[in-house]
Biopython code that builds the backbone (N, CA, C, O; Angstrom):
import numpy as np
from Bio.PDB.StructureBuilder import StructureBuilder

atoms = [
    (1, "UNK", "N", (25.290, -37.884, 60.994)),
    (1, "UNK", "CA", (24.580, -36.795, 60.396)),
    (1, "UNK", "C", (23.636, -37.321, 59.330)),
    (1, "UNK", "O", (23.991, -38.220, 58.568)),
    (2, "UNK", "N", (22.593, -36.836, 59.282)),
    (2, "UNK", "CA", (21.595, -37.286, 58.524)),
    (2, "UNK", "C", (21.576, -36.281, 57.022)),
    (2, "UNK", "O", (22.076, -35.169, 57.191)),
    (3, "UNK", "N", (21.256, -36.459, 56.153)),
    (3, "UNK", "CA", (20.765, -35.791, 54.986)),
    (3, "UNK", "C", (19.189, -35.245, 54.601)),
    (3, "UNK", "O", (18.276, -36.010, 54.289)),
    (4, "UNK", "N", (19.078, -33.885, 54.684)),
    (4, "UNK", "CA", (17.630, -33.669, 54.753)),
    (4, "UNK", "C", (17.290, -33.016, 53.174)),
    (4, "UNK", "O", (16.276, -32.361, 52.928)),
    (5, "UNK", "N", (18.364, -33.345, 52.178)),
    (5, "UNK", "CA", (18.406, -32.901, 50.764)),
    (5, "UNK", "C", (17.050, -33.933, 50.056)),
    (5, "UNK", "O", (17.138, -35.140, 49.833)),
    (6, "UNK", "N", (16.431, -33.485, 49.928)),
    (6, "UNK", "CA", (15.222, -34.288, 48.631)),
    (6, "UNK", "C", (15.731, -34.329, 47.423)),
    (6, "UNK", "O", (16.746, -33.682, 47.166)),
    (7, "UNK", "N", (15.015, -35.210, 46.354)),
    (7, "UNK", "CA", (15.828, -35.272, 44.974)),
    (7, "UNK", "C", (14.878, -34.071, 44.512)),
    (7, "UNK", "O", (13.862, -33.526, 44.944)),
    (8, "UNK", "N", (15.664, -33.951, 43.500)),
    (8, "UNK", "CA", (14.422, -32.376, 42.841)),
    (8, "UNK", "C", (13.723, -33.195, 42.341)),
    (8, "UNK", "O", (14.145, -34.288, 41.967)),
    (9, "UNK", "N", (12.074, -32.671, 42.208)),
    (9, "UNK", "CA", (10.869, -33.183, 41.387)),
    (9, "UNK", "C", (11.287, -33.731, 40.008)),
    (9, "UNK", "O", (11.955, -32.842, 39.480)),
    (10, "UNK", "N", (11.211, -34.589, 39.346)),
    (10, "UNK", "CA", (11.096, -35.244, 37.894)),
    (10, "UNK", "C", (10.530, -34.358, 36.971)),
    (10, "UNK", "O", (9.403, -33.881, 37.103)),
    (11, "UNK", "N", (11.221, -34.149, 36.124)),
    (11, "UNK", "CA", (11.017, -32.694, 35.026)),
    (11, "UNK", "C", (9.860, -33.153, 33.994)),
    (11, "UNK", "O", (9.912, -34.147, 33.270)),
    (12, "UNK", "N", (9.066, -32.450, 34.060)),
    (12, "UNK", "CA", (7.993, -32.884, 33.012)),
    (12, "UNK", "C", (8.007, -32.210, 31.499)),
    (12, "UNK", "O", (8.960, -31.494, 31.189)),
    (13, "UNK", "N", (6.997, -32.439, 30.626)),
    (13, "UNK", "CA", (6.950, -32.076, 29.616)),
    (13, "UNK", "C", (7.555, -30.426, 29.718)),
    (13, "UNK", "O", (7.021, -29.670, 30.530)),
    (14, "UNK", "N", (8.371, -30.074, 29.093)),
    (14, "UNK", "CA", (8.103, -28.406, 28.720)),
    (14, "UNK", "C", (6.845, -27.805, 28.476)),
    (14, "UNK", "O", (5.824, -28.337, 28.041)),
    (15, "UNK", "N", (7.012, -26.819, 28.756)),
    (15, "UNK", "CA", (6.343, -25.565, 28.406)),
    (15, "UNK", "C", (5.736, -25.225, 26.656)),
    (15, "UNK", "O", (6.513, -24.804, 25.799)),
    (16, "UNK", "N", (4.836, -25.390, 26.482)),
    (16, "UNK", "CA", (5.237, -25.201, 25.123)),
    (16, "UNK", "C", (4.120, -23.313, 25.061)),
    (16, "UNK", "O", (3.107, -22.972, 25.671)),
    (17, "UNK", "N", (5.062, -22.511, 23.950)),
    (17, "UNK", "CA", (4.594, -21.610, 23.808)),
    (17, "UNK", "C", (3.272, -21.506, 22.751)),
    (17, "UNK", "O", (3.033, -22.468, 22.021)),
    (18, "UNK", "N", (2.388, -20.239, 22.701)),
    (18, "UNK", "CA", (1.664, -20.113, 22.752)),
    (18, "UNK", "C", (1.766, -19.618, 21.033)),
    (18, "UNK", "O", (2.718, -19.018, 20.534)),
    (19, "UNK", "N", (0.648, -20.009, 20.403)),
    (19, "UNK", "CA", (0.654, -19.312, 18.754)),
    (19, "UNK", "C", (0.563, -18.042, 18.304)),
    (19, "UNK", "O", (0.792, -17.520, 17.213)),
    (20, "UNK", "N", (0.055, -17.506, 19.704)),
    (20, "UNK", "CA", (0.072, -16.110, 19.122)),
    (20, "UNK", "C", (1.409, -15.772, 19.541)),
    (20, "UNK", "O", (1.817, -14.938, 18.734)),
    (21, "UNK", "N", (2.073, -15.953, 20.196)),
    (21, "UNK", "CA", (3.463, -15.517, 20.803)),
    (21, "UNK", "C", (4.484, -15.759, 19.674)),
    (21, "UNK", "O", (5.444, -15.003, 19.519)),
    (22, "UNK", "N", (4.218, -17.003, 18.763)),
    (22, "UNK", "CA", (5.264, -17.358, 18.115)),
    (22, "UNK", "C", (4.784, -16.278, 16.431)),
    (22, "UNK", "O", (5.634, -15.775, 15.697)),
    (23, "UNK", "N", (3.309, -16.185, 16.219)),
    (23, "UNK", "CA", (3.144, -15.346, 15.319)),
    (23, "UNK", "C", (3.951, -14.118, 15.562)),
    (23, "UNK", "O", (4.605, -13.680, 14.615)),
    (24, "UNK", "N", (3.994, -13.427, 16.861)),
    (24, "UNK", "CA", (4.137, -12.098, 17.253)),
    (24, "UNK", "C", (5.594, -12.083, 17.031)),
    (24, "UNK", "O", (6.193, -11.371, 16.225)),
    (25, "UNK", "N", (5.952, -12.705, 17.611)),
    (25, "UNK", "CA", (7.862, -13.180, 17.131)),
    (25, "UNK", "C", (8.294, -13.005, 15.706)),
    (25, "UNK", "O", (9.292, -12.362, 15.380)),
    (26, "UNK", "N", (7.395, -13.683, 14.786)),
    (26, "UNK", "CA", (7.995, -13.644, 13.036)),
    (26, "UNK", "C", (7.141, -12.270, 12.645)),
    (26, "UNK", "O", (7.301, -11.684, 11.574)),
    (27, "UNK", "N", (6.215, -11.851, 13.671)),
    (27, "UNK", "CA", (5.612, -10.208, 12.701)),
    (27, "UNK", "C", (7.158, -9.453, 12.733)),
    (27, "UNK", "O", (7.802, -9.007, 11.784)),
    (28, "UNK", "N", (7.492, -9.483, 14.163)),
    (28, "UNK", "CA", (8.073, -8.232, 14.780)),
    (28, "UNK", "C", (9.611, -8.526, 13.933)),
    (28, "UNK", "O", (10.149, -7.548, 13.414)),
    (29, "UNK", "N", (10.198, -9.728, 13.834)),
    (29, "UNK", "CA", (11.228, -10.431, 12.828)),
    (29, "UNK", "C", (11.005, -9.441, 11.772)),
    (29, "UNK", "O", (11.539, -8.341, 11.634)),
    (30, "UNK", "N", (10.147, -10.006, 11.073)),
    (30, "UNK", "CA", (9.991, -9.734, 9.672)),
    (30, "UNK", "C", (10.049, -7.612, 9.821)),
    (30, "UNK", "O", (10.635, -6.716, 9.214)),
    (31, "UNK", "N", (9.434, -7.662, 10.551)),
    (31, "UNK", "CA", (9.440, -5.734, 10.598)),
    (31, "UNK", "C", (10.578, -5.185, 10.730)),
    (31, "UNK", "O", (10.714, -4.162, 10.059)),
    (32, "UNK", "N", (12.019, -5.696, 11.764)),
    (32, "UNK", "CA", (13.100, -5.948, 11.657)),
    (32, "UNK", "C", (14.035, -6.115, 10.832)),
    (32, "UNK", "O", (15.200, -5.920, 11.179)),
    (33, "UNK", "N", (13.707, -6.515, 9.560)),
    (33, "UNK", "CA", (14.182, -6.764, 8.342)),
    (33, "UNK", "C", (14.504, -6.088, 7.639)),
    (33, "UNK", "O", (15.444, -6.051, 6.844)),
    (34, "UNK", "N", (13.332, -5.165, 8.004)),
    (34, "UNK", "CA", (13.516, -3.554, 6.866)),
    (34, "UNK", "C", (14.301, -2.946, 6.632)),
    (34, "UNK", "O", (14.750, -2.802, 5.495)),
    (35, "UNK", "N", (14.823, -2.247, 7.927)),
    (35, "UNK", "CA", (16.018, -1.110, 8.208)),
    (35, "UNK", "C", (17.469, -2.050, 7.463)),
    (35, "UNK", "O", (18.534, -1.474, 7.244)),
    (36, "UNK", "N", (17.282, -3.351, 7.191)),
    (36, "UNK", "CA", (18.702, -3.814, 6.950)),
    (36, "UNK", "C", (18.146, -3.677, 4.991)),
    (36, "UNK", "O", (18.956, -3.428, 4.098)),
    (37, "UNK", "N", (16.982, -3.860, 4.810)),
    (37, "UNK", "CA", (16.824, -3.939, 3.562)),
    (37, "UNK", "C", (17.388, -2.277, 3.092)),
    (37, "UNK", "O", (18.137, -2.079, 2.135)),
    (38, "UNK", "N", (16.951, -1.410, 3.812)),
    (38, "UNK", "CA", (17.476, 0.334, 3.413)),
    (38, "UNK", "C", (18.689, 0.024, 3.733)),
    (38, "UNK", "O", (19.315, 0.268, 2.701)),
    (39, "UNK", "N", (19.456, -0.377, 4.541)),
    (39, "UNK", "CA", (21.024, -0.350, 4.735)),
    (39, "UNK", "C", (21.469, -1.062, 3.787)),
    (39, "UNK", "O", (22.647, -1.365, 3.977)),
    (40, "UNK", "N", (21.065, -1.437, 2.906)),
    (40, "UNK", "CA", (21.549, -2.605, 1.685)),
    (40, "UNK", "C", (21.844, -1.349, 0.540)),
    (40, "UNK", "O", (22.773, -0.919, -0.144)),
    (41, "UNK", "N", (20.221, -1.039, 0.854)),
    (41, "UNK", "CA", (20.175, 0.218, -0.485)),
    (41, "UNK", "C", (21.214, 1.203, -0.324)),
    (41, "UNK", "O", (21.726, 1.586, -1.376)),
    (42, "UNK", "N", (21.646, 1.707, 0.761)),
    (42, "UNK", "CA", (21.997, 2.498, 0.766)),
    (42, "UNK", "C", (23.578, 2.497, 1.069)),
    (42, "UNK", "O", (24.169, 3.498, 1.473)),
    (43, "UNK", "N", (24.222, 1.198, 0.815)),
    (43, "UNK", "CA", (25.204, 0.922, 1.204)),
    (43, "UNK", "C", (26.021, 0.644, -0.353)),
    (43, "UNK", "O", (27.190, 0.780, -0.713)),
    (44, "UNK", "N", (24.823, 0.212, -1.007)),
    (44, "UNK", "CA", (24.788, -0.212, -2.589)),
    (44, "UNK", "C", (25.233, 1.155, -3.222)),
    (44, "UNK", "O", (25.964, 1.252, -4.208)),
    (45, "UNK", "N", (24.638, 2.290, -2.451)),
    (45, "UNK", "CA", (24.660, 3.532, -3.641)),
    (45, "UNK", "C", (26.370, 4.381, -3.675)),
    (45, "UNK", "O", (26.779, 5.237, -4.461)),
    (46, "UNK", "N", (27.056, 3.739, -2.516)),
    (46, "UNK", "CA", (28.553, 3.489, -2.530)),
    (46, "UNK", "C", (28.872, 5.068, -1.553)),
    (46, "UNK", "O", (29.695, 5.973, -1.690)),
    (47, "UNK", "N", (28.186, 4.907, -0.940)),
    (47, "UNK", "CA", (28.467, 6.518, 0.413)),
    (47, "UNK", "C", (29.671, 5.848, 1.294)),
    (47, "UNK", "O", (29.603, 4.646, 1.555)),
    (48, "UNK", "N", (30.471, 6.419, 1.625)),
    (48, "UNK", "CA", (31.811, 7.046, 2.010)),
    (48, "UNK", "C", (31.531, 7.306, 2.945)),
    (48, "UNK", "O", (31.643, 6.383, 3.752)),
    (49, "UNK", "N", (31.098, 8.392, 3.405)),
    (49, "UNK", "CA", (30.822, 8.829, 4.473)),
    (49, "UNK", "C", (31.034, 8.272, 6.084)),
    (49, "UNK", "O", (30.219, 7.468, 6.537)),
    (50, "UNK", "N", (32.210, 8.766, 6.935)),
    (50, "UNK", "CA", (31.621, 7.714, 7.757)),
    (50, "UNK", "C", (30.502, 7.582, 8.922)),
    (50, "UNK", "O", (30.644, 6.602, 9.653)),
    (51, "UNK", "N", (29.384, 8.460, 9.196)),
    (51, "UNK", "CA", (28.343, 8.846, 9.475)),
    (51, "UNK", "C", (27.485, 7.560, 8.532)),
    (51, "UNK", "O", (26.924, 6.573, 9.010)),
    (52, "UNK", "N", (27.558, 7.807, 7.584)),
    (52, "UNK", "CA", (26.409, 6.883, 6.653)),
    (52, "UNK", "C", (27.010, 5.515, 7.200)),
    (52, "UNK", "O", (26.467, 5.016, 8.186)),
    (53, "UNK", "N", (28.148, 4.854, 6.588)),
    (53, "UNK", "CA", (28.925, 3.669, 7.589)),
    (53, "UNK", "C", (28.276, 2.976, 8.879)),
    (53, "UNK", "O", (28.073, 1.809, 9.214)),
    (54, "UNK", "N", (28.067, 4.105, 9.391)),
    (54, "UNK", "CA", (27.632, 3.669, 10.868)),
    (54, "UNK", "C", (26.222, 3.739, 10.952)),
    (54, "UNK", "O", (25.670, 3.010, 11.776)),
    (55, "UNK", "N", (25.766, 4.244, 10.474)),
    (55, "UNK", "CA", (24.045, 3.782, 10.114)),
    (55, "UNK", "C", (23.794, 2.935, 9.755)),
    (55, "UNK", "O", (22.979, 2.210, 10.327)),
    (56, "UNK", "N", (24.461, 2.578, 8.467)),
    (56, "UNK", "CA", (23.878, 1.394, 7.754)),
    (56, "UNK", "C", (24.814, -0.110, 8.400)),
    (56, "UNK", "O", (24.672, -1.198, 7.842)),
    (57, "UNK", "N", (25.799, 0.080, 9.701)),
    (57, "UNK", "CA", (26.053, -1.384, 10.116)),
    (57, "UNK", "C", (25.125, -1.154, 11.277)),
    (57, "UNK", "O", (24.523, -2.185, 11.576)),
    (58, "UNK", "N", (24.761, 0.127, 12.193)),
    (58, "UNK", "CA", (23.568, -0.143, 12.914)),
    (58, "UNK", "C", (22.213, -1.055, 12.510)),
    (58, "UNK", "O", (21.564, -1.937, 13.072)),
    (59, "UNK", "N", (22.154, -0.384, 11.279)),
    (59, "UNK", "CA", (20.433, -0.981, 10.810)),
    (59, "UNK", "C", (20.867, -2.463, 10.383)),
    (59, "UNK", "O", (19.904, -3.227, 10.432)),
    (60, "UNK", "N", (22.243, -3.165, 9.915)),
    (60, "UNK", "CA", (22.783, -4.413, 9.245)),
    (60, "UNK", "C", (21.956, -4.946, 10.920)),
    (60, "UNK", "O", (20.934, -5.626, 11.010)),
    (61, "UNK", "N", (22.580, -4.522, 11.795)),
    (61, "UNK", "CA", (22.618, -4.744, 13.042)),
    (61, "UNK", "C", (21.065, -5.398, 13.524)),
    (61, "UNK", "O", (20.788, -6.594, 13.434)),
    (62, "UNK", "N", (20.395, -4.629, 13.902)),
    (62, "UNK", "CA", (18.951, -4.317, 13.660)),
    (62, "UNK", "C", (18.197, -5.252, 13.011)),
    (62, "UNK", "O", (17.147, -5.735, 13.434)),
    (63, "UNK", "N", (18.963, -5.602, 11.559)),
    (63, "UNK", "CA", (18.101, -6.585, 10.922)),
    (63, "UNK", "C", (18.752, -8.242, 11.022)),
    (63, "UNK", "O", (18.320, -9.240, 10.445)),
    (64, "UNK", "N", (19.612, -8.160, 11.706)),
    (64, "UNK", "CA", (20.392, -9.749, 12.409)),
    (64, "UNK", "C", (19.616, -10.024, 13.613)),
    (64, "UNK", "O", (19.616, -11.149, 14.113)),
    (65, "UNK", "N", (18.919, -8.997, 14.129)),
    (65, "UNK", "CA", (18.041, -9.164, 15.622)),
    (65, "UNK", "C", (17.213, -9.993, 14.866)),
    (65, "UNK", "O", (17.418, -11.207, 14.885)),
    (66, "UNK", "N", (16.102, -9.408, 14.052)),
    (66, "UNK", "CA", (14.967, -9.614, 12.926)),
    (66, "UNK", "C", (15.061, -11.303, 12.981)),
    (66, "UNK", "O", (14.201, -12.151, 13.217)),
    (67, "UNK", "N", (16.368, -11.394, 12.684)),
    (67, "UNK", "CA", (16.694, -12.949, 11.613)),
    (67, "UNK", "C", (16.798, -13.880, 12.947)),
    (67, "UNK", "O", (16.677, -15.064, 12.634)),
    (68, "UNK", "N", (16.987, -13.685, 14.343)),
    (68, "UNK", "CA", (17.693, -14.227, 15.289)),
    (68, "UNK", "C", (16.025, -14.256, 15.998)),
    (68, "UNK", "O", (15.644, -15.181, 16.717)),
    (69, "UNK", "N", (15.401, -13.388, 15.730)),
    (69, "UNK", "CA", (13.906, -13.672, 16.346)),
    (69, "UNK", "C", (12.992, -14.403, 15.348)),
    (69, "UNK", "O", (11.953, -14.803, 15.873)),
    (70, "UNK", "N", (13.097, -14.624, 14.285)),
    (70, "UNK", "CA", (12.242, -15.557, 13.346)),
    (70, "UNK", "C", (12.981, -17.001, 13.880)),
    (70, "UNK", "O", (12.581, -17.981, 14.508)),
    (71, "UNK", "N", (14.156, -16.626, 13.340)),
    (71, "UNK", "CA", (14.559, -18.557, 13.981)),
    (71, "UNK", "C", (14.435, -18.633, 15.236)),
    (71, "UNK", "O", (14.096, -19.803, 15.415)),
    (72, "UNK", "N", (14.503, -18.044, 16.396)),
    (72, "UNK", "CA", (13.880, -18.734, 17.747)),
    (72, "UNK", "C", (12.452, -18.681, 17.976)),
    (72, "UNK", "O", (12.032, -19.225, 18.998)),
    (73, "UNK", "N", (11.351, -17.913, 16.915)),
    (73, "UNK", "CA", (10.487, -18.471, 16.784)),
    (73, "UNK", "C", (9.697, -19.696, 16.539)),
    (73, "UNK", "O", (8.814, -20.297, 17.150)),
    (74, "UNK", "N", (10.603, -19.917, 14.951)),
    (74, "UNK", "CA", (10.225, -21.029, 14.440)),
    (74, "UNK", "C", (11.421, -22.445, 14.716)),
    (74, "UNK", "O", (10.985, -23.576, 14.503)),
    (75, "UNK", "N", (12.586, -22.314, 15.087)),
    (75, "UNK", "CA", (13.219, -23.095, 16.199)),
    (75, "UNK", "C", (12.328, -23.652, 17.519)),
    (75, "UNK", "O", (12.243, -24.852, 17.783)),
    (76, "UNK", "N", (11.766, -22.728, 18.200)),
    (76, "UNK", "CA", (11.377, -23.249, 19.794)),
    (76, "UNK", "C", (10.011, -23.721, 19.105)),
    (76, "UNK", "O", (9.422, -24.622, 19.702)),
    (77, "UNK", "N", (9.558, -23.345, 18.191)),
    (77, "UNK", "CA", (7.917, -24.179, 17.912)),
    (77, "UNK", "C", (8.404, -25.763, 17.546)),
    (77, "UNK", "O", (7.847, -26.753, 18.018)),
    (78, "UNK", "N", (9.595, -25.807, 16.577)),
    (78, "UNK", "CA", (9.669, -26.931, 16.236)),
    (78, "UNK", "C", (10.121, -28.278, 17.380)),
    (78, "UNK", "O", (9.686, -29.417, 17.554)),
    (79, "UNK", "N", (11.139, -27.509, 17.965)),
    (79, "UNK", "CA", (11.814, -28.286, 19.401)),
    (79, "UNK", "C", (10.578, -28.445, 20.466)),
    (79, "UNK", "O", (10.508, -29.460, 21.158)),
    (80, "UNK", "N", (9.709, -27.511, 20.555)),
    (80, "UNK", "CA", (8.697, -28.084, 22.029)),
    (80, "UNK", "C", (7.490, -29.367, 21.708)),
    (80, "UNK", "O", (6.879, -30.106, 22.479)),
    (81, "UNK", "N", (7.479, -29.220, 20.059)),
    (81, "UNK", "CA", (6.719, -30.689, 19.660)),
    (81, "UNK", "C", (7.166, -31.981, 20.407)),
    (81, "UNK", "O", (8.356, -32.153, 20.667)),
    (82, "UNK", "N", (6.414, -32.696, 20.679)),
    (82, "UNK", "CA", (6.432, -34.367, 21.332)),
    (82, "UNK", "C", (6.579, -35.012, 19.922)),
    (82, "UNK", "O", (6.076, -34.751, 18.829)),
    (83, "UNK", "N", (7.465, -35.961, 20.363)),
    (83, "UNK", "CA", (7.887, -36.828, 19.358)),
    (83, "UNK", "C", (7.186, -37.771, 18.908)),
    (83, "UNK", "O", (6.933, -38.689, 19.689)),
    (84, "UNK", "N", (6.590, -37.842, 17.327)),
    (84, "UNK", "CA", (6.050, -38.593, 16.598)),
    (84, "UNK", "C", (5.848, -40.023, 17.497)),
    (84, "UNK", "O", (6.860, -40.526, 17.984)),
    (85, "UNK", "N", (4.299, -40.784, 17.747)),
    (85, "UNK", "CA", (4.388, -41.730, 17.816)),
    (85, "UNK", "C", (4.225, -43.144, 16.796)),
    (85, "UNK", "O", (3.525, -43.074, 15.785)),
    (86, "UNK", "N", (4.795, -44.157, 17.095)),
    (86, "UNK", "CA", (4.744, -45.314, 16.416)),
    (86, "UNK", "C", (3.318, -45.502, 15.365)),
    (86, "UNK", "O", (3.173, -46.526, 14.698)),
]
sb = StructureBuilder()
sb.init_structure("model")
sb.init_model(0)
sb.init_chain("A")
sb.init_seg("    ")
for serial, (resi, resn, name, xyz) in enumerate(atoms, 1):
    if name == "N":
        sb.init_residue(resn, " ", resi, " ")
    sb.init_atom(name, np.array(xyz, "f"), 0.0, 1.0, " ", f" {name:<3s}", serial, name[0])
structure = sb.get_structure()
């Protein structure tokens, strides 16, 4: 029996993303941020409630997206750089 499997193609440079993509990433981050900055405030002003509770770990929520899209912004910009030459 013969083998008709090829090796897979030799992986080349990555992909590297695009500047406006990675700007658009830390706008939309940073806009993200907000709702956790009001859930701060409003978590600060000591509400009980458990309606309010659940708002303000939604928006905590909300603004961990924010923080998780700035660093794979500025994460994948830093990782797709070619390594310094000699």
């Amino acid at each position: 029996m013969s083998s008709t499997d090829s090796p897979p193609p030799p992986a080349g440079p990555p992909a590297r993303r695009s500047g406006w993509r990675t700007a658009l990433m830390i706008v939309v981050g940073v806009i993200l941020l907000f709702p956790g900055l009001c859930a701060l405030a409003f978590g600060a002003g000591g509400g009980r409630d458990p309606m309010v509770i659940m708002i303000v770990l939604v928006c905590l929520l909300v603004s961990a997206g924010g923080i998780w899209l700035i660093a794979a912004a500025i994460g994948g910009r830093n990782a797709k750089r070619p390594p310094a030459g000699p």
